[in-house]
N, C-alpha and C positions, 0 to 999 in steps of 0.2 A: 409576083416574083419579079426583081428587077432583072435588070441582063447582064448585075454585076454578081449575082446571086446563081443565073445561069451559068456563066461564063466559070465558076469559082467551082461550084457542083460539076462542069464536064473536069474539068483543069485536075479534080481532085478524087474522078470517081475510080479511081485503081484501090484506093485507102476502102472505098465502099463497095469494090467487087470482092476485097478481101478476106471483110469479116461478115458481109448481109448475109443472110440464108433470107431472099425477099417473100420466100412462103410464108414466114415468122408475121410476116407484118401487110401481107396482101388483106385481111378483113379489116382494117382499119383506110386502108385505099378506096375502098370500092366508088364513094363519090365522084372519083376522078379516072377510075378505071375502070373500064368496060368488062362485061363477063367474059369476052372470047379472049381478050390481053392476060385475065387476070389468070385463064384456064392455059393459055399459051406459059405462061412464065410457070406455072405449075409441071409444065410438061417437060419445058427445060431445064429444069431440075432434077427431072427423074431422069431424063436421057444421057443428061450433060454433066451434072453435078451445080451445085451451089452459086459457083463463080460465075459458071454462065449465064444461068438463070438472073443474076444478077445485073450483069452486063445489059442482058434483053430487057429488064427492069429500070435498068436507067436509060436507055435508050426511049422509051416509053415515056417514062416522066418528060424526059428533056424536051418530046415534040409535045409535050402539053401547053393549048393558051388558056386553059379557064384559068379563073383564079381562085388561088386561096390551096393550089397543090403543094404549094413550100413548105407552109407553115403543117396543113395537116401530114408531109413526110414527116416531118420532126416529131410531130406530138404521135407520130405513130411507131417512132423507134423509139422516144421515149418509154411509150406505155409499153412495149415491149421489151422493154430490158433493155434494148443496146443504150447504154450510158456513155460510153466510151467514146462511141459514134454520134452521137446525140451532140456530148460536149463539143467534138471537134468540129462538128458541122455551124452549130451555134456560134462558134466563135472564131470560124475558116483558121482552127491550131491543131494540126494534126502530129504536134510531136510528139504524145505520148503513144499515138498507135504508132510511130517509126520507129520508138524504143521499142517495140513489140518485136520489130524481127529477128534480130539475134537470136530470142528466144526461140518463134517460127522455126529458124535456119538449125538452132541446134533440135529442137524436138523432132523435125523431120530427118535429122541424120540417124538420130536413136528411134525413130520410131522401131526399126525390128524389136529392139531390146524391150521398149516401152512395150508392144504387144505380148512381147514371150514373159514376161516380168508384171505385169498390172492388173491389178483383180479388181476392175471399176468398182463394183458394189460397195469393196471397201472404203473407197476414197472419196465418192460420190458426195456423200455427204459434206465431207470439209472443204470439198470445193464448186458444190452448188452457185455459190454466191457469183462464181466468175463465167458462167455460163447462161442463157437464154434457157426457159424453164422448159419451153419443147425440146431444146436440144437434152436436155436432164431424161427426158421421158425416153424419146428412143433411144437413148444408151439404155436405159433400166430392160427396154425393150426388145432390144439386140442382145442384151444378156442373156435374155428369159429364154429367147428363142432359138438363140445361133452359138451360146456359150460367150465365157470372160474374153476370149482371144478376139472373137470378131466386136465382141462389146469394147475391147481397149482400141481398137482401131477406130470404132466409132468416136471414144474419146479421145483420143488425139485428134482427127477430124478437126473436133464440135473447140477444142484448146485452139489451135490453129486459127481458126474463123474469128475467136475472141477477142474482143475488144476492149475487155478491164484491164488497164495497166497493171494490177493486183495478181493476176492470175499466174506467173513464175514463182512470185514468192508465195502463194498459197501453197501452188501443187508440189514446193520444197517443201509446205512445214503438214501438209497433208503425208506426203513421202515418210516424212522425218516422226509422223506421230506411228505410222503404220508400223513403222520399221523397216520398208521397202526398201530393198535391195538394191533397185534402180534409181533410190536417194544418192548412193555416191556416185551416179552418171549428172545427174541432175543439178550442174555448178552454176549459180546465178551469181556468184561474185567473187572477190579476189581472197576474199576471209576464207572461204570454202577450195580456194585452190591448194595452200597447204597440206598433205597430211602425211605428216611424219612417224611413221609408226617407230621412232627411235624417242620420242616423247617421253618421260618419263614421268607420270600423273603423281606430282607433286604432293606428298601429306599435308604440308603448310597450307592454310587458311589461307583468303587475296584479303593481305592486310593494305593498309592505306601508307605505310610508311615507305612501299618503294621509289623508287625515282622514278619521277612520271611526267611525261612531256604535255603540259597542258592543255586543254582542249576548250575555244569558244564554241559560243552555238553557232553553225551558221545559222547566216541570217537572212536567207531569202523572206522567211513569213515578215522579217523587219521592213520590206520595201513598202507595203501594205500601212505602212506608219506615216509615207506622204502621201499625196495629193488623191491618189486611186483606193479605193475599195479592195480587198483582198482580193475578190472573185475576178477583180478585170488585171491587178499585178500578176496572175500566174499567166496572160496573154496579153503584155507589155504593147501587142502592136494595135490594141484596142483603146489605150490608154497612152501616150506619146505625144512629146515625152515628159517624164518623170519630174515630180517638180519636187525641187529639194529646200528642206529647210533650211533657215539661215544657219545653224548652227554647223550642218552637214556642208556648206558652202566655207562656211568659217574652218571649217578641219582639212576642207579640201585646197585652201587658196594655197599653202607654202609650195605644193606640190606641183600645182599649178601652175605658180613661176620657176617649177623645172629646179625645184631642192629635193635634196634627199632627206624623207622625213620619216619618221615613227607617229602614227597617229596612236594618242591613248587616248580610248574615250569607253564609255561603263557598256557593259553585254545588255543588247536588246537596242541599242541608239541607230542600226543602219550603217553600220561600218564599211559594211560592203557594197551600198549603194553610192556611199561615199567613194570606192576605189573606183565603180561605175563611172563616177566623175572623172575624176581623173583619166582613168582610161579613153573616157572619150576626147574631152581635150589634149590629152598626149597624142592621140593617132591624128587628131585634125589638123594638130600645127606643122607636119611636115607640106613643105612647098613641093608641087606639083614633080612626078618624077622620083621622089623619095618615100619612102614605108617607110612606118614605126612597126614596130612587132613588141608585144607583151607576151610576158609570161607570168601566170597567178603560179604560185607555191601554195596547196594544199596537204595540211599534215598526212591526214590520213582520207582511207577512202571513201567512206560516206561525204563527209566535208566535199574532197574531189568532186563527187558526182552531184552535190547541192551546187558547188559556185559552178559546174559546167555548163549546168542547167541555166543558171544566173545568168552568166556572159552570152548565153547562144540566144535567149532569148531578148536580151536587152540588143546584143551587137548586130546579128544575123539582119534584123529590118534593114540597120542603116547601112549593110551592103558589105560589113564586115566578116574575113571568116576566123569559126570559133572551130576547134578541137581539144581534146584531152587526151592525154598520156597516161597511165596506172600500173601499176606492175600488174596488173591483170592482163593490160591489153599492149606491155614493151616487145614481147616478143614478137607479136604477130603485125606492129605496125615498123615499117622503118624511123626512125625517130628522127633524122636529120630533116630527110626527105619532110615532113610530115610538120616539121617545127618550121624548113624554108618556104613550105606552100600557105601556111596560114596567117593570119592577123596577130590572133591570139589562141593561146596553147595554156591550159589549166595543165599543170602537172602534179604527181607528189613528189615529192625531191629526190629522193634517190634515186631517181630517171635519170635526174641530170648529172648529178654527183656520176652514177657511173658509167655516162656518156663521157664527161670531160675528162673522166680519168682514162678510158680505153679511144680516145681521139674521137670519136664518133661527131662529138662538136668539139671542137679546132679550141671554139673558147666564148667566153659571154658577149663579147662582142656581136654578135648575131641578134641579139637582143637589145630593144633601144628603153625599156621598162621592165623592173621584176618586180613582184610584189607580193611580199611576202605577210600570207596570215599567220595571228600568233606568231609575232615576232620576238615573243620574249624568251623562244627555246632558240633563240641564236648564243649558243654556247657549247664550250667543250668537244665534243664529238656528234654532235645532232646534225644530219645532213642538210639545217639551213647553215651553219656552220663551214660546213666541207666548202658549200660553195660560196660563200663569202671569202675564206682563203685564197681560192681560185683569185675573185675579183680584188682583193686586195692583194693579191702577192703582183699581175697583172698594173693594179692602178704607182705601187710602189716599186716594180719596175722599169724596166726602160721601153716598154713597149709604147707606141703610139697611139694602138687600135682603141676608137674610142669605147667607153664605158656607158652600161645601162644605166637608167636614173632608178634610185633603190626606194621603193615604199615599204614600212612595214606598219602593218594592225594590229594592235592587241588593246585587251581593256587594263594591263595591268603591266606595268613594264617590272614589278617589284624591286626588290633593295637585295634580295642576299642574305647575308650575314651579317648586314650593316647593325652599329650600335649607336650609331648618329648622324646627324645630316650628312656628316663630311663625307662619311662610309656610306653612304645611301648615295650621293651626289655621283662620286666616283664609282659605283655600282651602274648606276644609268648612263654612263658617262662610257666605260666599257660597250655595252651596247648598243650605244649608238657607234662607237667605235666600230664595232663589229659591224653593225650596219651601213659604214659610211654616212652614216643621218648626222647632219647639220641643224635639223630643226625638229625640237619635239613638240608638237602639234596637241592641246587639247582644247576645249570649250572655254571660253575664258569673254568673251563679251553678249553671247549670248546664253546664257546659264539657265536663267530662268525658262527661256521657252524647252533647251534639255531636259529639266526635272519634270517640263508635264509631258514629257513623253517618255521618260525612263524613272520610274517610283523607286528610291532606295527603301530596302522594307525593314521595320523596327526589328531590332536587332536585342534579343532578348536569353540573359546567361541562367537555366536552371540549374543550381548545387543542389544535388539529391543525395542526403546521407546513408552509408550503407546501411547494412544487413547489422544490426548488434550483436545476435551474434548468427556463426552459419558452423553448425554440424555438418553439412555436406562438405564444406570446403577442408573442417578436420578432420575429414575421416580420408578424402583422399590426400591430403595432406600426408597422415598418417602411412598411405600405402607408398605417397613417392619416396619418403623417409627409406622403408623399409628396402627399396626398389635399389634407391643409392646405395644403401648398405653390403645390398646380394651383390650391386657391380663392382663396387670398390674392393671386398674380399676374391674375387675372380683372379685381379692381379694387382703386386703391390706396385710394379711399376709401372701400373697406367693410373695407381690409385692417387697420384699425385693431380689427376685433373679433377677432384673432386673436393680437396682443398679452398679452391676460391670462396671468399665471403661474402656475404651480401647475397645470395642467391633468394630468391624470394618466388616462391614457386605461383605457378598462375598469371604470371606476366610476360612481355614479348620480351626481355630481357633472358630469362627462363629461355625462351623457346630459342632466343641464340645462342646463348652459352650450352645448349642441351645438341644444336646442331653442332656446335664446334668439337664438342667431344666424342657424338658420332662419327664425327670426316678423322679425329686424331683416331681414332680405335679402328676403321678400317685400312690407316696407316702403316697400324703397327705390327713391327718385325721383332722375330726373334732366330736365332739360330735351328731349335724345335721347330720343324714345321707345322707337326701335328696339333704342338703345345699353341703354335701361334693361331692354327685356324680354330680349336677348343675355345680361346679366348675371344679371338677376334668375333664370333660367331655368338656367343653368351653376351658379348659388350653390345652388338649390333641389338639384339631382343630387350637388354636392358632398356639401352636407348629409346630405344623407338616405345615403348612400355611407358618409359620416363616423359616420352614426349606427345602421346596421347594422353595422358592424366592431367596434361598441362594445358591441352586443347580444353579438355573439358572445364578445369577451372575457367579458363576464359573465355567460354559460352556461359558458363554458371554465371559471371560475374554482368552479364546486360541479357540476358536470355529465363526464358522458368528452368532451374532444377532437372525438371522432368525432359527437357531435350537436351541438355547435358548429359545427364545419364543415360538417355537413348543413343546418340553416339557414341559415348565408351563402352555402353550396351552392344553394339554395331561391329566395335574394333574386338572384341575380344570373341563375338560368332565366328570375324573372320577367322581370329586364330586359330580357333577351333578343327576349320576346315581344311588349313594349311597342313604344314610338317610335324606341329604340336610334340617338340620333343618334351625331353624332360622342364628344361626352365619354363617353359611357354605352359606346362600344364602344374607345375608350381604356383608360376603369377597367376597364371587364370582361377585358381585354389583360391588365394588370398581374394582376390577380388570378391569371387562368389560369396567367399564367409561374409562379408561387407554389403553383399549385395540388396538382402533383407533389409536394415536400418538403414542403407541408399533408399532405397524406394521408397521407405518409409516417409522420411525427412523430404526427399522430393515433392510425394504430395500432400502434405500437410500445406494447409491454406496458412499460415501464419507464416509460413516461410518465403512468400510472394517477395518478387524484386521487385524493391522501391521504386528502381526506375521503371519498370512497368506501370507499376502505381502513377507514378506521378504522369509519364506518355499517355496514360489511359486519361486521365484527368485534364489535359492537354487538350488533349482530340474531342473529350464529348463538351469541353468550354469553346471553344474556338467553331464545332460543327451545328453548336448550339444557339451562338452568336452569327452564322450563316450558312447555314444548311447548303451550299453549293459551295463550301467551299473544298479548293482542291491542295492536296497537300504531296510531298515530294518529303521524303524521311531516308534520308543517308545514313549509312551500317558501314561497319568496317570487314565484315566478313561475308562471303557468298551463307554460310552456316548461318550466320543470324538473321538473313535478308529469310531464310525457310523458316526459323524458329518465329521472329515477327510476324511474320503472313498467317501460319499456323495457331498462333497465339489471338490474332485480330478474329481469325475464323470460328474460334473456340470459346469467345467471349462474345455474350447474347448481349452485351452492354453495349457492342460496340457493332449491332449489328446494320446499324446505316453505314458502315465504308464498304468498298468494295475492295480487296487490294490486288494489286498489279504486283511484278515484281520485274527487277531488273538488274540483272547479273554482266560482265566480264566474257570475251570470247575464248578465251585460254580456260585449259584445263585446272583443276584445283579441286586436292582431295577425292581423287579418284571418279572426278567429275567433271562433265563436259562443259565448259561454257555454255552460253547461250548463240546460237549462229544469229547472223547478222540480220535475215529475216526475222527470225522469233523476235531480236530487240527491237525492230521496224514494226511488228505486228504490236506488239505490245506499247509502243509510244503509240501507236495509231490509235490503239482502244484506248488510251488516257486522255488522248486529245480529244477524240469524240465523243467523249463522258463517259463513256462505256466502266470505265475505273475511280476514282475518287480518294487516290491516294496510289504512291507507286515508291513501292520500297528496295533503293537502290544502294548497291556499291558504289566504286572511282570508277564512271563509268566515261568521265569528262573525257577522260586521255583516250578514248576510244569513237570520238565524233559522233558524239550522240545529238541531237537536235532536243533537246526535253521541252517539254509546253507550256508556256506560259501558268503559273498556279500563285496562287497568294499567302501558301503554308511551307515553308521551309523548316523539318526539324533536322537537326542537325546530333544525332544519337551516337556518343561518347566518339564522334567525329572529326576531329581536325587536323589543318596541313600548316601550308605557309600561306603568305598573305593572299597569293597568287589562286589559293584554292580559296580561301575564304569567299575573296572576290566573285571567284567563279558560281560558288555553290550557291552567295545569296543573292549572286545574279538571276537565280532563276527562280525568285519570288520576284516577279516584275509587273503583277497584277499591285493597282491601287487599295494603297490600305495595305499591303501585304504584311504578314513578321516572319521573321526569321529565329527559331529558337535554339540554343546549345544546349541540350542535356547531358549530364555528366557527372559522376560519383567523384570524379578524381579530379581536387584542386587545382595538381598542373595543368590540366585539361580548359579550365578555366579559365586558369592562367595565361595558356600559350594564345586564346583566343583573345585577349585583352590584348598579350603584347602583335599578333597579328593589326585589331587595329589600331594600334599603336605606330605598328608599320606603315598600313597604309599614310595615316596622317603623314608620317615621315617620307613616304615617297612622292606624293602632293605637294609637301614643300620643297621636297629635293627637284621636284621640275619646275615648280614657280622660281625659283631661286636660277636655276639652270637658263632661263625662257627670260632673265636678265642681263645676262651677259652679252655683248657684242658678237658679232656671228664672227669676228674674224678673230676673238678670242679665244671661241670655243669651238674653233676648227683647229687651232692651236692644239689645242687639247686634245681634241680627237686625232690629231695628224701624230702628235708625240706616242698617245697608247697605241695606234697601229704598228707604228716602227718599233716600240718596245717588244710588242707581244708578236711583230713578223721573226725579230732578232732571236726569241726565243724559241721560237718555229724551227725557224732556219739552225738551230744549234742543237736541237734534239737529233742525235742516229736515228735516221731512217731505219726503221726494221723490216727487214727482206724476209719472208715467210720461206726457208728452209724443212723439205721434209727432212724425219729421221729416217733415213734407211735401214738402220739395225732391226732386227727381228726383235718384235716385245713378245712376255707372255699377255694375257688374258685371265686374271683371278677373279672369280666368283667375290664378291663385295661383302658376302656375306660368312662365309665360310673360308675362303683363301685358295679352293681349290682349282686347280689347274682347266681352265674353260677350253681354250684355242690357245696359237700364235697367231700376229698381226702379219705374217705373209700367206696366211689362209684366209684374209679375211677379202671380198672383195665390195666395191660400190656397184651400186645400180641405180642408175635414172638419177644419179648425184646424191640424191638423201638418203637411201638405203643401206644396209650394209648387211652383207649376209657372210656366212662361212663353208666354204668348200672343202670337201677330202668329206670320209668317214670315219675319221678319228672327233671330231664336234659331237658325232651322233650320238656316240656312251657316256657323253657329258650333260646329258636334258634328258628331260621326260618330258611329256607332252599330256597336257589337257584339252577337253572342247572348248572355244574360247567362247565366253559368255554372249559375245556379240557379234558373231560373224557377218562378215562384210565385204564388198567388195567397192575398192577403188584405182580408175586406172587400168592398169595391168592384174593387180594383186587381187587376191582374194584371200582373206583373211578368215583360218580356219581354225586355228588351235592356239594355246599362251603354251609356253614353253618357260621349262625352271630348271635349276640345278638338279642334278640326280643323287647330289649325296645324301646319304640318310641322313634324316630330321635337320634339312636344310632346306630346299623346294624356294628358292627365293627365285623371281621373278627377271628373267633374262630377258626378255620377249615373246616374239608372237612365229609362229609357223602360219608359210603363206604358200596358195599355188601363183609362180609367177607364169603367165602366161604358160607352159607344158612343164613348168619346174615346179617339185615339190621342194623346200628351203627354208633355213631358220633362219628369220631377222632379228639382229642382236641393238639391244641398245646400250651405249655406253658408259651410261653411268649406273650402269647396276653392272661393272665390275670394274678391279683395281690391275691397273699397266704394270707390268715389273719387268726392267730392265735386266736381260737373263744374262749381261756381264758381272754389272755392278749390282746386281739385286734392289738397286734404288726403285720406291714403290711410287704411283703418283696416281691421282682420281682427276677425270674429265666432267665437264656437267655436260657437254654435248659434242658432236662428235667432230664439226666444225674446229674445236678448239684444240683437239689431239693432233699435233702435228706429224702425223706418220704416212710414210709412201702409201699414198691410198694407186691399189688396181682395181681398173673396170671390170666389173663382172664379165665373161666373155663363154659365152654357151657353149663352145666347143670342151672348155674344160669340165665340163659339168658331162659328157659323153665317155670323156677318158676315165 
């Protein structure tokens, strides 16, 4: 052992009193350890507990001269599990056991709950992997003998001492399989901070067409692409420092001489070790007496916590300090404070955005570099956006104070709307505007050594022709027919919205025009109250009738038959179980007559969707031609990512893949997302082979890190160029392809004029990257002042409550719910109703999933009381000694009780009405 090796082991042993339990690993010692030391450290264990025992165990070690005791400590927490400890001793990197404490710090606040709440034997099992195998056994032990109470204290204990970075997010998705109660205590990240029980679990599918702020990978594993081996990049100070390729020096130089640039360069090239660069020459060149301070802009939170990791271990050696901001963690850090004491400060933006708007920071001046990833949602209302305003309303006034030097990364700056160069040019031209970038930065002299490090993969369009013909599609065809029909005769004058032509049922077309006539029919007034909720109430069932028949068309249309009709299978049990008045047991009539010759046509083997056919054909050519390979299959729907996986599992042809799946954190379709752990678990098992294919939604816009694979299909899938980009960036293995499947021409289509696009934004910046820099600041100085002028000329709009008392109608029916000066807030998202007048307006069921988060405990769903209505208001909770209905706003319609003028909110945020704080004395009176 050297005495750098000594000196590192005393420096570090608090990390090793922590988690050792030294009993674990004392028969692997004995060479080095005497019987009376080894029977002493046994004994302080029993007297003292774990820590101590430990303590006297490295004291012991440390006055050791034989040799050869270093190496056998190691290989002897090796062989006993501790990995954690192992790694960091190996490599004197003890950060991942210092991300450990948090955890520590909360588990030990909750421990009462965790003991009154944990049934070890349960959970044991899922989370074996993160514990020491003795420690496994005296829990099982402690069970047998003393009960689950003194067993879960054990476990906690044996959690606590752990050293698997792994081990919070297991004992979430452990919690989260059980159903454990003390899951909603158990918050490992800022996804799981929300929970809004004013939610309202959306029917619509997560289709691919919303507006979606795009997401690179990051790109720590890309550092791993220079000089160092992967294994020594994740302890940067074993490897120091970094040597960068030319090409990564060539993207870095503009910045370097202190311009404001946009680097575009393709996902997977190191972008981020490129800002590495940067960052470090910005902070070096101030003269003695002056700091530089950066700030990285992280969209969202995983991203966040990948580049924090990034900068702390790159900057931290060279004497630098790193921090991070998140809305997980704004509230409980001072942000000023916390931005003035460090180097550099990773944030997500709307830290900042609403710092600078509540003065908290004075202004960007504070800042001598920002640098913003994905730069190319600088637009509109996206808070990189808000704060470029800031900085250019600041650079085009009269202020003096000077300005931060502005970087942004993306792999794809895209074009818009553009129809040609000129519209592409002035497209990028805008965003650099926005930017203030004077220089857009791509690879341009050294290309070739780029390409063998980032593989574009062939890029391959299957047209698959449909079905010749499909009796399932005309049979529910036939019932929406019928369905329109029932609605239109209800009344003539809402019959006028069913006029429109071209409706073509089973398309996303369909399911807007089907939403738009549900929002007009809960509208709609008449003088007849009675007459109006009769109707309003018959048009709501229509609809929604109308708009499940339409779901299942378009599962039918890229899915089997038979999961189609198990979902409208699904929607019509639920009717069943609801208010099932007259209409609802009409339609469900019709259906069932249908339902025989459904099933029938379902499983008939001739009626197979082609594009399964041809996917299936896909996969066993491609698995066939290399048995390892990995593949990545993009869906448009959470529903088809289940029917695909289910379909792969069900077919014996196809029984070499494994599949994974990978959903969205938002709710959809009366379905929870996936939490942010379950998505980390799941990319974890594809990386580590465990999977061999991983069947995903738009999961980009949500910071997902996906793993390197050689198979991209692309399943009746596409965006704009910007997603193109994205998605076949993640075939970045050698040799990879990239395939389009798709029944539908346009579909085709759109992905041809996509690269089409791209070419066209390619040349719009080789074209740009000739102009003189003092003509094309021209340029950029003109679109600022344009688009400040237009700023500066919009009314400000001042958020005004409404004071007037509203009513509260049921959305479904019309009937009379609450007033909004009954209604009060709690904890800011909630909203409950006070008096006992609320209470003859609900009925109350056991809710399916009781839970508790917070304060709340979530006990009952709550619905309308009128007969054969029962439509879904919320949930009934105990809050803290209160029993209380939580209402959510969009299952009912506002009416102004002057004017009778009627209006609908999608959340509650958006209703402008005097909101009061809930206040517990009045809940007394």
């Amino acid at each position: 052992m050297t005495a750098e090796q000594r000196h590192n082991l005393q420096a570090y042993s608090d990390y090793v009193r922590k988690s050792l339990d030294p009993t674990h690993i004392l028969s692997y010692m004995t060479p080095w350890l005497p019987e009376n030391e080894v029977q002493s450290i046994q004994a302080e264990k029993n007297n003292k507990g774990p820590m101590e025992a430990a303590s006297l165990f490295l004291r012991l070690l440390l006055e050791l001269q034989v040799e050869g005791w270093f190496r056998g400590f190691l290989d002897a927490l090796n062989h006993a599990g501790y990995s954690g400890l192992y790694e960091a001793i190996e490599n004197w990197d003890f950060q991942n056991l210092e991300k450990l404490e948090d955890y520590r710090t909360l588990l030990r606040r909750l421990e009462p709950e965790f003991k009154a709440r944990i049934i070890p034997t349960e959970i044991l099992p899922e989370i074996a992997d993160c514990l020491i195998t003795q420690d496994c056994e005296e829990i099982w032990q402690v069970c047998t003998t003393k009960g689950p109470m003194a067993g879960a204290e054990k476990l906690a204990e044996c959690l606590l001492r752990s050293d698997k970075g792994s081990w919070p997010k297991t004992l979430k998705l452990a919690l989260e399989k059980d159903g454990n109660i003390f899951n909603d205590l158990w918050i490992i990240d800022e996804g799981m901070k929300d929970v809004e029980s004013e939610e309202l679990e959306d029917n619509r599918m997560e289709h691919s067409d919303i507006q979606i702020f795009y997401q690179e990978d990051p790109e720590d594993q890309n550092l791993s692409q220079n000089s160092c081996p992967p294994s020594e990049v994740s302890h940067t100070n074993l490897c120091s420092p970094l040597k960068a390729r030319n090409y990564q020096l060539e993207l870095a130089l503009p910045a370097k001489e202190g311009k404001n640039t946009i680097i575009c360069a393709p996902t997977g090239c190191g972008k981020t070790f490129v800002s590495l660069l940067i960052c470090e020459h910005h902070l070096l060149k101030f003269p003695q007496g002056r700091k530089g301070k950066v700030v990285f802009f992280a969209n969202h939170v995983p991203v966040y916590e990948q580049q924090k990791t990034v900068f702390s271990r790159y900057f931290e050696r060279l004497g630098y300090s790193v921090t991070g901001i998140s809305g997980a963690t704004a509230e409980k850090v001072p942000v000023a404070e916390t931005i003035e004491n460090n180097d550099i400060i990773v944030l997500t933006p709307q830290i900042l955005v609403n710092n600078l708007k509540n003065g908290t920071i004075p202004s960007l001046s504070v800042f001598t570099l920002m640098i913003f990833d994905e730069c190319h949602n600088t637009s509109k209302h996206h808070p990189y956006n808000m704060i470029m305003f800031n900085y250019l309303d600041q650079k085009l006034g009269e202020s003096s104070d000077p300005l931060p030097q502005v970087i942004g990364l993306t792999a794809s700056v895209g074009v818009g709307d553009a129809k040609n160069i000129e519209e592409a040019m002035a497209y990028i031209c805008k965003l650099c505007a926005s930017l203030d970038a004077s220089v857009i930065a791509t690879v341009k002299e050294n290309l070739e050594e780029l390409e063998q490090v980032v593989y574009k993969p062939q890029k391959i369009s299957r047209k698959v022709e449909p079905r010749t013909t499909n009796k399932f599609k005309l049979i529910l065809c036939e019932l929406m027919k019928e369905t329109e029909y029932l609605a239109k005769s209800i009344s003539e004058e809402l019959g006028y919205l069913f006029q429109i032509q071209d409706r073509v049922f089973g398309t996303q077309k369909y399911e807007q025009w089907i939403v738009a006539v549900h929002k007009a029919c809960r509208l709609f007034q008449m003088p007849d109250k009675e007459e109006e909720s009769r109707i309003c109430k018959a048009m709501y069932l229509y609809t929604s009738h109308l708009r499940k028949y339409n779901d299942t068309l378009i599962i039918s249309e890229d899915a089997q038959m038979k999961d189609a009709l198990n979902y409208l299978k699904d929607f019509f049990s639920n009717v069943r179980t609801a208010a099932f008045d007259d209409i609802e047991q009409d339609l469900t009539r019709r259906f069932e007559e249908k339902l025989p010759e459904l099933e029938r046509v379902s499983m008939d083997p001739s009626n197979e969707n082609p594009k399964l056919r041809e996917l299936h054909l896909i996969l066993q050519e491609e698995y066939h031609l290399n048995p390892e390979t990995r593949t990545i299959l993009f869906v448009k729907t959470r529903a088809l990512v289940d029917a695909l996986k289910k379909w792969i599992e069900e077919n014996s042809a196809l029984n070499f893949l494994k599949p994974g799946i990978l959903t969205g954190r938002g709710k959809t379709s009366n379905k929870t997302g996936m939490t942010l752990p379950a998505q980390k678990c799941v990319l974890d098992t594809f990386r580590s082979n465990g999977d061999n294919i991983l069947i995903a939604t738009s999961v980009a816009d949500e910071g997902i890190d996906i793993a390197q694979c050689n198979l991209v299909i692309l399943y009746e899938y596409v965006g704009n160029v910007i997603r193109m980009i994205q998605t076949r960036g993640r075939g970045r293995a050698k040799g990879s392809k990239c395939y389009l499947l798709s029944s539908n021409a346009d579909v085709i289509e759109k992905e041809h004029i996509n690269i089409i696009k791209e070419k066209m934004m390619n040349d719009s910046i080789s074209r740009l990257q000739t102009w003189d820099e003092v003509t094309f600041q021209k340029r950029i100085y003109h679109i600022q002042n344009q688009e400040k002028f237009i700023r500066d000329s919009q009314p400000k709009s001042k958020f005004v409550p409404d004071k007037e008392n509203k009513r509260l109608l049921c959305a479904k029916c019309k009937v009379l719910a609450c007033y909004t000066a009954d209604i009060r807030v709690i904890e800011e998202s909630h909203y409950t109703v006070i008096g006992d007048a609320f209470k003859e307006h609900f009925v109350s069921k056991p809710h399916p999933k009781p839970l508790s988060y917070g304060n709340f405990e979530k006990k009952e769903k709550i619905f309308c009381a009128r007969q054969n209505c029962g439509h879904d208001w919320g949930i009934h909770v105990r809050y803290k000694t209160f029993e209380i209905p939580v209402i959510k706003i969009e299952s009912f319609v506002v009416e102004d009780i002057v004017t009778g003028l009627q209006k609908q909110y999608p959340r509650w945020k958006a209703f402008p009405f005097k909101k009061i704080e809930f206040d517990a004395t009045e809940m007394s009176k």
